[in-house]
Steps between C-alpha positions, in 0.01 A plus 500: 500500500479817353764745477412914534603718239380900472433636148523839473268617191457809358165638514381436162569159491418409848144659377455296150636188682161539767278521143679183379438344820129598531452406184602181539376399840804516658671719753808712412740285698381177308482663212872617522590131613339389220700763242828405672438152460386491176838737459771249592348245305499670221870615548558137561376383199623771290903368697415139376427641160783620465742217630307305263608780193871494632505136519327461139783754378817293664347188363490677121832653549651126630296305205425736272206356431143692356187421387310756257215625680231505185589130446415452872198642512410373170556180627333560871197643308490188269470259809256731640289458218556117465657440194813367442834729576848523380714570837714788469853413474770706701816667316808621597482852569 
């Protein structure tokens, strides 16, 4: 079930929303489903990023462990390439 909601737009918008739209093959209202949507999964993502960043820094402040990011992607472009690879060993920070 859908729930109703009223935008109120100014002009301006409302009007390069309709090109968008037209453009492609959509009307405004799916077009502005489609923009919310795309929206609040982007602010989702961007929320999990960032728990991921917090967690990443608590686990570094708890272990105090680091790994030097040329010798990672040294090693990541290595394996890439198929040859043999030294793995990058953490260090205390």
């Amino acid at each position: 079930m859908s729930a109703s909601t009223t935008l109120k737009l100014p002009e301006d918008l409302k009007a390069r929303v309709c090109v968008e739209a037209a453009a492609a093959g959509k009307t405004a209202h799916a077009w502005m489903i489609d923009a919310i949507e795309a929206q609040a999964a982007l602010a989702k993502r961007r929320g999990e990023f960032v728990g991921s960043a917090l967690r990443a820094e608590e686990e570094v402040a708890q272990y105090g462990l680091v790994y030097d990011a040329d010798e990672v992607f040294s090693y990541l472009t290595q394996k890439l390439a198929g040859t043999k690879a030294k793995k990058p060993v953490a260090r205390k920070l």
